[in-house]
N, C-alpha and C positions, 0 to 999 in steps of 0.2 A: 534848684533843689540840690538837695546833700545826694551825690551819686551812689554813693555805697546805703547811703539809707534808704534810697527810691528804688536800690534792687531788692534789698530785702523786704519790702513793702511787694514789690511786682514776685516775689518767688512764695510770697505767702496765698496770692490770687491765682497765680498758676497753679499752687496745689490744690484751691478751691475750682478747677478748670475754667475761672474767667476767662483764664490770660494760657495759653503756650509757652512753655521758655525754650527758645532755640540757643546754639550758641553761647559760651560765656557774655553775660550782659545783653542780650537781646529777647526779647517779648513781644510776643502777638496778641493779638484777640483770637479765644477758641468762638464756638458756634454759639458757644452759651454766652462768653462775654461779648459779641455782636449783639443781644437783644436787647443792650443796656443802650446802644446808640439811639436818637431821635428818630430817624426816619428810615424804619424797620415795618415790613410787617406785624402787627404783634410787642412791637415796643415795650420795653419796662422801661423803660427813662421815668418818664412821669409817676410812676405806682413808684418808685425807688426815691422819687424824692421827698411821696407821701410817706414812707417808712422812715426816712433818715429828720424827716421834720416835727407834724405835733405830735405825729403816731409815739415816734421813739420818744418825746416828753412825757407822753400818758404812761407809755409801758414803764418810764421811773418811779410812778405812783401804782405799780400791781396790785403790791400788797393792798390796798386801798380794795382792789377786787376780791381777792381771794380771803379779806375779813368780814368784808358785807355780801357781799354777789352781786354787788353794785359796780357800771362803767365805773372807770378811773378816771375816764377825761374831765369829766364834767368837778371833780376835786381837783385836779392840774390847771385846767384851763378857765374852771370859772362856769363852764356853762354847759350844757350837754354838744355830742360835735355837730349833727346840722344845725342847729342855734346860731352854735360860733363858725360855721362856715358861712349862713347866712348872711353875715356882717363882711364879710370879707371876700369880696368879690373874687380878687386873686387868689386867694387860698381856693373857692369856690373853682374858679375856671383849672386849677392844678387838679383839685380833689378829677372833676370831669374829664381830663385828659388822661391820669391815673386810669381811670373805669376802663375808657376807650382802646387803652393798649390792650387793654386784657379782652374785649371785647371777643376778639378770634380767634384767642384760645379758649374761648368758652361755646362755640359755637357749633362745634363738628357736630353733637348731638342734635343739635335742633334745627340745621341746615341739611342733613341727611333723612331725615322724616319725613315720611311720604304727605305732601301739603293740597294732595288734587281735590281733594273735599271743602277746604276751606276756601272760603272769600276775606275773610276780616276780620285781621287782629291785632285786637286791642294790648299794646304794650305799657303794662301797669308801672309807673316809677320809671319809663323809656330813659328819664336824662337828656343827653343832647342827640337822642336820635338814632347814634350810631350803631344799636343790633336792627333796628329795625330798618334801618337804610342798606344795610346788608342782606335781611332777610327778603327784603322788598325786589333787590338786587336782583337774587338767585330766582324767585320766585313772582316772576311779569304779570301771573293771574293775580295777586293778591293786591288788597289794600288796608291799609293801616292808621289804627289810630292811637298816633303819642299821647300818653296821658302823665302827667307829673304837677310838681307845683305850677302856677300859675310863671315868675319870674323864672322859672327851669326853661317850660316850655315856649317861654317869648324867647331866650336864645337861641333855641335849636331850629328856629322856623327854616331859617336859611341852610341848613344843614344839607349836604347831597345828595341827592335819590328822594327826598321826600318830599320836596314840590309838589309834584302831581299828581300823586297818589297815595296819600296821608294828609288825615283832617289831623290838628293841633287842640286837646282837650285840657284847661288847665283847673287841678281842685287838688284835695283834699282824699288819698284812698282812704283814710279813717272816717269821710264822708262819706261820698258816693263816687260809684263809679261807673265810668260811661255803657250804657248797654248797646245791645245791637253786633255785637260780634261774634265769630263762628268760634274764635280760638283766642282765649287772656292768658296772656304772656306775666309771669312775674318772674324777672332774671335777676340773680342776687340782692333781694329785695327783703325775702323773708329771716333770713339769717340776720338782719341789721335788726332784730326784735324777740322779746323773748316772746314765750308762748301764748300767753293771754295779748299779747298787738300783734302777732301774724293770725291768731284765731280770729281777728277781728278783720286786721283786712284779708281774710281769705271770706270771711263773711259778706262784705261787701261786694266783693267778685262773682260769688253764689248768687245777691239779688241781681244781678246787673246779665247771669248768664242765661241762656235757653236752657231748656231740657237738653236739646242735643249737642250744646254744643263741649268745648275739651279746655280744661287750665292745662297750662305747660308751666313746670315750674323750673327753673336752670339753677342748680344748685350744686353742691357739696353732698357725699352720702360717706358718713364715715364706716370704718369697718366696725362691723358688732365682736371682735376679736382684738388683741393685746397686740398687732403687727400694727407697723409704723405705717403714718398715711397721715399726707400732709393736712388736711382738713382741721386733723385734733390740734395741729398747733392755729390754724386758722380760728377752730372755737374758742380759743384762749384770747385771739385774740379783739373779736368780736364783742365776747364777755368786757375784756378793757375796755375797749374803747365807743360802747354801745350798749354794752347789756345786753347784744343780742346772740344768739348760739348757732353752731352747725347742727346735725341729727342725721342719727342715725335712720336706717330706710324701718324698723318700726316704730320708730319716733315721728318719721313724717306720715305715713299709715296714720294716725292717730289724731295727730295734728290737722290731716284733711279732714279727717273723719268729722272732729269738732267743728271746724269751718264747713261740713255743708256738701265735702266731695269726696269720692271713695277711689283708692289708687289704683290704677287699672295696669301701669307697667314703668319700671326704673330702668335705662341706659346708661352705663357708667360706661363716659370716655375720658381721654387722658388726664382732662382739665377740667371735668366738671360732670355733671350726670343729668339729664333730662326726665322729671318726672312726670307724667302724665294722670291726668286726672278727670274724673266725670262727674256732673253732677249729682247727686244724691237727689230721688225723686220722693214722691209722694208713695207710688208703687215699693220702690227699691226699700221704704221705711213696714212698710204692710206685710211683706214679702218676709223680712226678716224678725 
């Protein structure tokens, strides 16, 4: 590398607080640019590669979004993206790793919830496993059941922590989905859909729940106010490259409501917000 180019490269990431600059010509990793390395807690490496790769291709075709209100991927790439991830194994096993990093920083809310009432839950769109091999981790009473595509969930069989105490369901949430559980989990699942397909698989969820039991939903709550908050760029970017949106906390109010469940309490933690939800009954419809 050209020396005097690769400082001014390294003095521009120091001001973004990647990188430390000691000394004339010397650079560190700050705490922040540590979580780009691979074998971190919490990792971004993999989410960093998913943005520098098809993501940053689609977001070349925005406009394409913001003239229809249609994803962008799917005019860049040809296809809608779980389609074209389907195909592509290795994109597929990156996208997965991506998710993973993020995994525990999305969890303080839903790891700190008091879980002495439940025996089993059912994680909707699980992936390779990894909230719920974590959740399973912290909490020794519980058991769980991965549910995803049918090819998702033959990956993840071997996955840690869920051997012995996790069944493996593979379908279709726009189908049905697995009943029998105290507590359904849906972690960044519904933001990948606009309104009318999270209406539907929250629908699904409805038939498959008891009266008593609770949806957890792990998501994004943007502010109802004009102050910055990472999520609204998150909704832009969803819209691209999905079509599906973040929401606001009376947006998702609404959104349960239609699907079958009525909001009972929102936790917003640093990285994400934990909403909780109950059935909508026969009574609770009479009552009102």
């Amino acid at each position: 590398m050209d020396a005097d180019a690769l400082e001014r490269f390294l003095r521009v990431l120091a001001a973004e607080e990647l990188l430390v600059e000691g000394p004339i010509g010397t650079f560190g990793l700050s705490l922040v640019g540590a979580e780009l390395c691979r074998d971190v807690p919490g990792s971004l490496h993999h989410f960093v590669e998913l943005m520098v790769g098809e993501s940053y291709a689609a977001w070349a075709g925005a406009g394409h979004s913001l003239r229809t209100g249609e994803p962008a991927f799917a005019s860049v790439h040809g296809k809608p993206y779980f389609a074209w991830l389907a195909d592509r194994p290795e994109d597929q096993r990156r996208f997965n790793d991506g998710q993973a990093g993020l995994v525990e920083r999305r969890l303080e809310p839903l790891l700190d919830r008091d879980w002495s009432s439940a025996r089993t839950v059912v994680d909707v769109g699980g992936g390779n496993g990894r909230l719920l091999s974590c959740l399973l981790a912290r909490q020794p009473h519980l058991r769980g059941v991965l549910f995803d595509l049918p090819h998702v969930v033959d990956a993840a069989r071997t996955a840690d922590g869920l051997e012995e105490r996790c069944e493996f369901a593979g379908g279709d949430f726009f189908g049905e989905v697995p009943r029998g559980g105290d507590v359904y989990l849906l972690a960044q699942i519904l933001h990948d859909w606009d309104d009318a397909a999270a209406v539907k698989i929250l629908r699904r969820c409805r038939a498959a729940i008891g009266p008593e039991g609770r949806l957890l939903v792990v998501e994004q709550v943007i502010r109802e106010d004009g102050r910055p908050h990472p999520a609204k760029q998150l909704d832009l970017h969803m819209l691209v490259m999905l079509g599906g949106r973040e929401r606001t906390e009376s947006a998702w109010r609404r959104l349960l409501a239609e699907g079958g469940f009525a909001l009972d309490s929102v936790t917003v933690a640093a990285r994400s917000a934990l909403i909780e939800a109950r059935p909508i009954t026969h009574q609770d419809e009479e009552e009102r």
